[in-house]
Every structure is written in structure tokens, then in C-alpha cells.
C-alpha positions in Angstrom: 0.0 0.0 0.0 2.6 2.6 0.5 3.9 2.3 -3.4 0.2 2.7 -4.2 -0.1 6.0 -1.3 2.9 7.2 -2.7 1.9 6.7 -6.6 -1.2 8.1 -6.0 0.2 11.3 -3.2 2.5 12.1 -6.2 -0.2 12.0 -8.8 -2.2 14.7 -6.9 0.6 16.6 -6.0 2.2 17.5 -9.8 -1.6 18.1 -10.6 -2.4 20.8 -7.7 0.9 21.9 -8.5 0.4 22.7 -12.4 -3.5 24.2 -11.4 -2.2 26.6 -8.7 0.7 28.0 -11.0 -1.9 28.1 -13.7 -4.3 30.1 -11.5 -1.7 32.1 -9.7 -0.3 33.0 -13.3 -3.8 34.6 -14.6 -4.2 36.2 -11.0 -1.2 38.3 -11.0 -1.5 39.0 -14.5 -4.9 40.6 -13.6 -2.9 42.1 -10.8 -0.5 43.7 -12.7 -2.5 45.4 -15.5 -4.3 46.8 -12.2 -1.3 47.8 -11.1 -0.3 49.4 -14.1 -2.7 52.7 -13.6 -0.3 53.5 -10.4 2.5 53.9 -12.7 4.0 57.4 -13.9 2.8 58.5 -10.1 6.3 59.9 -8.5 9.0 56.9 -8.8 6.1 54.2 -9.4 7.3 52.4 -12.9 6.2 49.2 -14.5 9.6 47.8 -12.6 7.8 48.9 -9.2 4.8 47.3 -10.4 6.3 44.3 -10.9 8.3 43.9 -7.6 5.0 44.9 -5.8 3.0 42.1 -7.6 5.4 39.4 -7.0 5.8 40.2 -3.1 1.8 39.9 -3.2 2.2 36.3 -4.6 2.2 34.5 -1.2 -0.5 36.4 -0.2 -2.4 34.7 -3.3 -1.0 31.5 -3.3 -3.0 31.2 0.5 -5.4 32.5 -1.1 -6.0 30.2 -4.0 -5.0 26.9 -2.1 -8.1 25.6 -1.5 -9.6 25.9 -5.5 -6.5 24.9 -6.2 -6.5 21.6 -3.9 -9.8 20.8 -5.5 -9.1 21.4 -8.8 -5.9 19.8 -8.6 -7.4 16.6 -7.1 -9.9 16.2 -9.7 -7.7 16.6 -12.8 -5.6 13.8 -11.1 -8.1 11.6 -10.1 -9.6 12.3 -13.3 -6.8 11.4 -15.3 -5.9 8.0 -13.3 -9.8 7.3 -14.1 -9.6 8.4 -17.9 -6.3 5.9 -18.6 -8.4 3.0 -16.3 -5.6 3.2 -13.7 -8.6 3.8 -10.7 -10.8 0.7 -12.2 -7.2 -1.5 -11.9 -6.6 -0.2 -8.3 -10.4 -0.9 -7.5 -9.9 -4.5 -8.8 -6.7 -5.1 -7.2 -8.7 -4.7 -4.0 -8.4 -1.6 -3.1 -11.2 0.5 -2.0 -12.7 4.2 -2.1 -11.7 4.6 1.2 -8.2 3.7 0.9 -7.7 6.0 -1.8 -9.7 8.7 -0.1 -7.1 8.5 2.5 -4.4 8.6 0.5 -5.8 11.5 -0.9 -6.2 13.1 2.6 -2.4 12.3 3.6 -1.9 14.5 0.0 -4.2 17.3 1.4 -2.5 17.6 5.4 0.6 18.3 3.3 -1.4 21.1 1.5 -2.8 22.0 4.9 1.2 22.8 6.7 2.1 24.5 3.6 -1.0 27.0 3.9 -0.4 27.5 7.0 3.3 28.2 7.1 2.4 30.8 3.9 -0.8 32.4 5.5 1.1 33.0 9.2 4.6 33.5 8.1 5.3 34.6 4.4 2.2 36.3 3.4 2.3 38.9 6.1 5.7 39.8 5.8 5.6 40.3 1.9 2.5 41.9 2.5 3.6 44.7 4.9 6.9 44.8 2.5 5.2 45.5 -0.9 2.8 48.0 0.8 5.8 50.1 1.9 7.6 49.7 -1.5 4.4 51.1 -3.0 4.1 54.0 -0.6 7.7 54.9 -1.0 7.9 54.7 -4.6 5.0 57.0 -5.0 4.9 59.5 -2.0 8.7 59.1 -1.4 8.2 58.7 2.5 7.4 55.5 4.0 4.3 56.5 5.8 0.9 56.5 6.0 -0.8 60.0 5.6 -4.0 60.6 4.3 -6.0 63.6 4.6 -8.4 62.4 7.0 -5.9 60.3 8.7 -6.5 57.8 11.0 -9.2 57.4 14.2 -9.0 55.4 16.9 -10.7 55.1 20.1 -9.4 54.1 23.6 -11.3 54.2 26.2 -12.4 57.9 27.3 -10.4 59.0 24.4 -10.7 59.5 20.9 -7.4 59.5 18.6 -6.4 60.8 15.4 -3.3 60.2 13.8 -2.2 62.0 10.8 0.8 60.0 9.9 3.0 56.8 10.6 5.8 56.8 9.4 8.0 54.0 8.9 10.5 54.5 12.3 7.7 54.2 14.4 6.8 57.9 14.8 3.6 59.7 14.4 2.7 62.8 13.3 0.2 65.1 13.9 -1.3 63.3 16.7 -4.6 64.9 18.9 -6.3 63.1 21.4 -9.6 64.2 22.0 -10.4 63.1 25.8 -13.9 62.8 26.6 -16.1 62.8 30.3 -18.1 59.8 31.1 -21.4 62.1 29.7 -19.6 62.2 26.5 -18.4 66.0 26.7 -15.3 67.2 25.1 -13.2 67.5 28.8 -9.8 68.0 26.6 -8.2 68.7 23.3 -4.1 67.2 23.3 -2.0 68.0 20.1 1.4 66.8 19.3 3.1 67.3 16.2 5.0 64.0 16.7 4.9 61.0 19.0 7.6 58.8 19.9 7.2 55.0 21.1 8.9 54.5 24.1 8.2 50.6 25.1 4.2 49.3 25.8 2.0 52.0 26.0 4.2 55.1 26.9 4.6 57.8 23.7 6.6 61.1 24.2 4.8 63.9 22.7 6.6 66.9 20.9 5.5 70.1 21.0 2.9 69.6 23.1 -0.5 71.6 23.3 -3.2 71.1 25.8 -6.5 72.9 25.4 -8.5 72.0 28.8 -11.9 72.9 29.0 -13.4 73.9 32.0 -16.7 75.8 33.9 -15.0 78.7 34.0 -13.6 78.4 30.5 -10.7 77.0 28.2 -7.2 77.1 29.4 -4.1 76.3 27.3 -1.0 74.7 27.7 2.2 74.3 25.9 5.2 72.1 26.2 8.3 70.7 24.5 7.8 67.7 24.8 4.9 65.7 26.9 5.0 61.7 28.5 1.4 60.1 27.4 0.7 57.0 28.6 -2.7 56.2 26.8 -2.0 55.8 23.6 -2.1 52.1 21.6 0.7 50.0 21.4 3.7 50.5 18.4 2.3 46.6 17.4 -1.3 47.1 17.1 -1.1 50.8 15.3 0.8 48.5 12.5 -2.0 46.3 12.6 -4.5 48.9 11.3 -2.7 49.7 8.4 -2.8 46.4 7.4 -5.5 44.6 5.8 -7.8 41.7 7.7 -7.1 39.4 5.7 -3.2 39.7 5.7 -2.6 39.7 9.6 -1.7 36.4 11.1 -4.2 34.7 13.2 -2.3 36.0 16.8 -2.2 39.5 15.1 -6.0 39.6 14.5 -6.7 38.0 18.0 -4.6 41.2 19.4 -6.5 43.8 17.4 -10.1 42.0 18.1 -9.5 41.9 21.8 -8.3 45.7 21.6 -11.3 46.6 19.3 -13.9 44.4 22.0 -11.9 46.3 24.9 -13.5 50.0 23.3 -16.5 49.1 22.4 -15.8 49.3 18.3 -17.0 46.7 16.1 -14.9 44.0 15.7 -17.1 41.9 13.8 -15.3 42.3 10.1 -12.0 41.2 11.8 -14.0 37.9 13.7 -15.1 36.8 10.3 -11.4 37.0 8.6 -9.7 35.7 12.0 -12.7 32.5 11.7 -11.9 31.9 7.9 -8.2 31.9 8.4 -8.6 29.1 11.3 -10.8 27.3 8.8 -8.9 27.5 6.1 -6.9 24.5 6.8 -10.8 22.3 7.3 -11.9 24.4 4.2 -8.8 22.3 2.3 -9.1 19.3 3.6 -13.1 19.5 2.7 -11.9 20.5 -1.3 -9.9 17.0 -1.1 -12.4 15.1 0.1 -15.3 16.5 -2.4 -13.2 15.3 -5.4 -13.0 12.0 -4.5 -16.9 11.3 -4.9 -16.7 13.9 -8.1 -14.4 11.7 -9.9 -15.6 8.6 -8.9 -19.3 9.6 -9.3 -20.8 11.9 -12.1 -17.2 12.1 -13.9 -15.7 9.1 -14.2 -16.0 8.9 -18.0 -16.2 12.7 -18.6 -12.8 14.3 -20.6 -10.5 16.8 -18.4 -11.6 19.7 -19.7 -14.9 19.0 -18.3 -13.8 17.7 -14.8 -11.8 21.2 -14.8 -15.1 23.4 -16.0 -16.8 21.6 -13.0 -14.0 22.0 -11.0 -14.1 25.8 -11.5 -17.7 26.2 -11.0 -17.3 24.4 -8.1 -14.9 26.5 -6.6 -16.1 29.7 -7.8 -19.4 28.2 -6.2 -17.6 28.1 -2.8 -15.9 31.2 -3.0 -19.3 33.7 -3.9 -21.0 31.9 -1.1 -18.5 32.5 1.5 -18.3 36.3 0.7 -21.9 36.5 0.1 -22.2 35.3 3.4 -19.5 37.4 5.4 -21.3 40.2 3.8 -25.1 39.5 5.0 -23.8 38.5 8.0 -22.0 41.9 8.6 -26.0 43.6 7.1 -27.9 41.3 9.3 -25.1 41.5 12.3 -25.1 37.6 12.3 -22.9 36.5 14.3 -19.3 36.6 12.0 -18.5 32.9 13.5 -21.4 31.6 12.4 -21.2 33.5 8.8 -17.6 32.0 8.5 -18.1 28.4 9.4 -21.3 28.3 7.4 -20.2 27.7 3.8 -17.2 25.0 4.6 -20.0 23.5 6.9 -22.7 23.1 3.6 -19.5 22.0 1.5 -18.7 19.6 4.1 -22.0 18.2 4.3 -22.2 17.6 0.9 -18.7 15.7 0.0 -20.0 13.1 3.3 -23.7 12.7 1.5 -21.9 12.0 -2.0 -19.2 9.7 0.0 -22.3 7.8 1.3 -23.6 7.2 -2.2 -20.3 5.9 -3.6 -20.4 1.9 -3.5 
């Protein structure tokens, strides 16, 4: 049985391999002709363009895994069934379920390389071809925007008007509030410096203090302000949801719970990240029935029309459900487990069927 495990294991492996580089190959060509309108903005040229796009490529590669795991299981299932290899194995003796778990062993493989990709690589090259962007167009590796940035922490209301790459902020105010909800203070700072945890040294410092009797102001040098967020979690917000790593989005989720904001966007893409590894293993299992059902004796360009319906199928129900969840405020758990759930559901019911 191993030659067999390993005969088949290797089978689905070159198979997944040729889909994903095949998908990831029409993705980031899509991505680059998007890319392409940046160009001529300050030092962004089509060389940018092209650095940027291929640091995105683990990003999509985690993305595309599990289409890729089912295409790529079907089109070599298919093509053991097409030559009669599957009808000699089944005659030989063995059965569905042996080569469902040899399938499976195929598709925990898949499972540590998403995983190592989704919570190591991605992020990194993430962060790193956001700041090559920024820099090639702005020519300062910040973040500045004219409304800039709000965040709320406790009593207090921040706005940030840019982080730069060193860690520094500038044109920070902190807009402190009484428990009624009254303005009781008006801090401005036209940088902040990290200092360890939560402790920022402000740089010319203004306080406007608002009182019975009137407003007073103050002005400093520089100012210690201890109530700012961390160094960690103001990089977190200028990163997309769906390119933190799972202990990242925890972090920000439990900040974001902690004040009262809504959190729920950030549940739903920390759920489908921890189910991403289940949604993979539920793509292998569905093409097992597939192939040995409905498509046994179809050609591969069908099995791989089917196969893209399929998980084009999965992927519009998933964010069609994220997104009514978020309308409907359904809880973002249950909008995320939802979909692999159904799929699940119905690779066991076609698995049932298969004799």
C-alpha cells in the first residue's frame, strides 16, 4: 500500500501543482494590469509594479490553495480514471476509502504549507510591498492621508495623521472625553515617539482643557502620554484583515472588543483563516466522490469546468455570506463556518452514495 499511497500522493501533487501555478499565473497577470494605472505617479514604474505584484504572490497563493487543492485533485483523479488506472486499483482490491485516505495524507501536506504561507510569508511580503508602493509613490514610507487615522481608547478619541516607517507619528490629537460624552480635553502633538508598551513622548505639546470657567491652554516641549495604543497594534491597522496572522488579528479583536468598536469584520477574517486548513481538507475530500461519481468517464476539460464552477461556487457563497452577516449582524463565527459546513455536508452525503 505505500507504493500505491505514494503513486497516487504524487499523482495529486504534480496536478495541484500545475492548477495553482496556472491560477496564480492569470491572477497576478490581472494584478498587474491593475497595477499598471499607479504607474508614472512619482518613482512608481512598471519595474515597481512588478516587484510589488510578486511580493503579493504568497498572499495569493493562500489565497487560491483551496480551488487549487480541489481542482488539482480532480484533474488527477480524473486522469488515473480516464487511462483505467482507478478501475485496476479498484480491482486489485483496493477500495474508495483507501484512496480517499491517500488522498487526505496528500491534502495535510497542503494544509502545513498554507499554514506556514498564510502566518509566516504572506504577512511579511505583504507589509513589505505595501511600503515599497508607498515609498515609490509618495517618497516617505508612511501613512498619511487627509483624514488620517481614528481610533478610540477608552475615554479618548485619537487621530493620527501620519505613521511613518520609524515608528513615529505625526500630527497626533487626542480628544479626551467625560463619562457624559463632553469634550473635557483637546491634546495635540506634532510627533509622537514609542517609548516601550504603551508610553509615547509627545513633541511640541499643546493642551486645550476645557473647563466651567472656561478654556485654558498649555504648551510644552515635549509631553509623556501614557494612553495611547501600542507600536504593534497601530501597524496592525494599516494592514488589511485578511493579511494579519491569526495571533495578530486576535490582538487587534481583543483591543477593538476592549473599546467598544465593532470588531465583527476582523472575527469573520480571524474564523476563515482558522478554517482555512478544514476548508482544504473538505476540497480534497469532495473530489473524491466527483471523480468517482458523475465524472468518471467525462474528458479533463470538463472535470476542470466543473471544478471551477465548483470553486467559484464556494468562494461567492462565503463572501456572500460574510457580507449578510455583517448587514444582518449575524454572528461573524457563524457566517464563516457556514459555507465550509454546507460543502462539508455535501462531499460526506456523495461519500455515502459511492459503493
Amino acid at each position: 500500500m505505500r507504493i500505491f499511497d505514494r503513486y497516487l500522493g504524487v499523482t495529486v501533487i504534480k496536478s495541484t501543482g500545475v492548477v495553482l501555478v496556472s491560477l496564480l499565473s492569470l491572477f497576478t497577470l490581472v494584478a498587474f494590469v491593475d497595477e499598471l494605472t499607479r504607474t508614472g505617479q512619482g518613482r512608481y514604474d512598471i519595474w515597481q509594479a512588478a516587484k510589488y505584484v510578486t511580493l503579493m504572490l504568497p498572499g495569493l497563493t493562500y489565497q487560491l490553495f483551496p480551488p487549487a487543492a480541489l481542482l488539482g485533485c480532480m484533474v488527477g483523479l480524473g486522469g488515473l480514471a480516464s487511462s483505467g488506472e482507478l478501475t485496476a486499483m479498484r480491482a486489485a482490491g483496493v477500495s474508495i476509502m483507501q484512496i480517499t485516505r491517500a488522498v487526505l495524507w496528500v491534502g495535510l501536506g497542503m494544509v502545513v504549507i498554507t499554514v506556514l504561507i498564510g502566518e509566516g510569508l504572506a504577512p511579511w511580503a505583504v507589509r513589505k510591498a505595501e511600503l515599497l508602493r508607498t515609498l515609490a509613490i509618495s517618497g516617505e514610507a508612511n501613512l498619511s492621508t487627509q483624514k488620517g487615522l481614528w481610533l478610540r481608547q477608552g475615554q479618548s478619541v485619537i487621530r493620527i495623521g501620519r505613521i511613518e516607517q520609524n515608528g513615529r507619528l505625526g500630527n497626533v490629537e487626542i480628544v479626551e472625553l467625560n463619562h457624559d460624552g463632553k469634550v473635557h480635553a483637546i491634546n495635540k502633538a506634532v510627533t509622537a515617539i514609542h517609548q516601550g508598551q504603551n508610553h509615547w513622548l509627545l513633541l511640541e505639546f499643546e493642551r486645550v482643557r476645557f473647563t466651567a470657567q472656561g478654556a485654558t491652554i498649555e504648551r510644552l516641549a515635549e509631553h509623556e502620554w501614557n494612553g495611547l495604543l501600542t507600536a504593534s497594534l497601530l501597524e496592525v491597522v494599516t494592514v488589511r484583515a485578511n493579511a494579519m496572522p491569526i495571533w495578530t488579528l486576535y490582538q487587534y479583536i481583543d483591543y477593538l472588543e476592549a473599546n467598544n468598536l465593532a470588531a465583527q469584520a476582523y472575527i469573520a477574517s480571524l474564523w476563515n483563516k482558522l478554517l482555512t486548513p478544514v476548508t482544504i481538507a473538505v476540497m480534497v475530500l469532495l473530489a473524491v466522490p466527483i471523480v468517482f461519481g458523475p465524472l468518471r468517464s467525462v474528458g479533463a476539460s470538463a472535470r476542470i469546468f466543473i471544478g471551477i464552477m465548483i470553486g467559484v461556487g464556494f468562494y461567492l457563497i462565503n463572501q456572500v455570506s460574510g457580507y449578510v452577516g455583517l448587514v444582518f449582524q449575524v454572528d461573524p463565527r457563524m457566517s464563516a463556518v457556514l459555507p465550509t459546513v454546507v460543502f462539508a455536508l455535501i462531499a460526506f452525503m456523495m461519500m455515502r452514495r459511492l459503493r
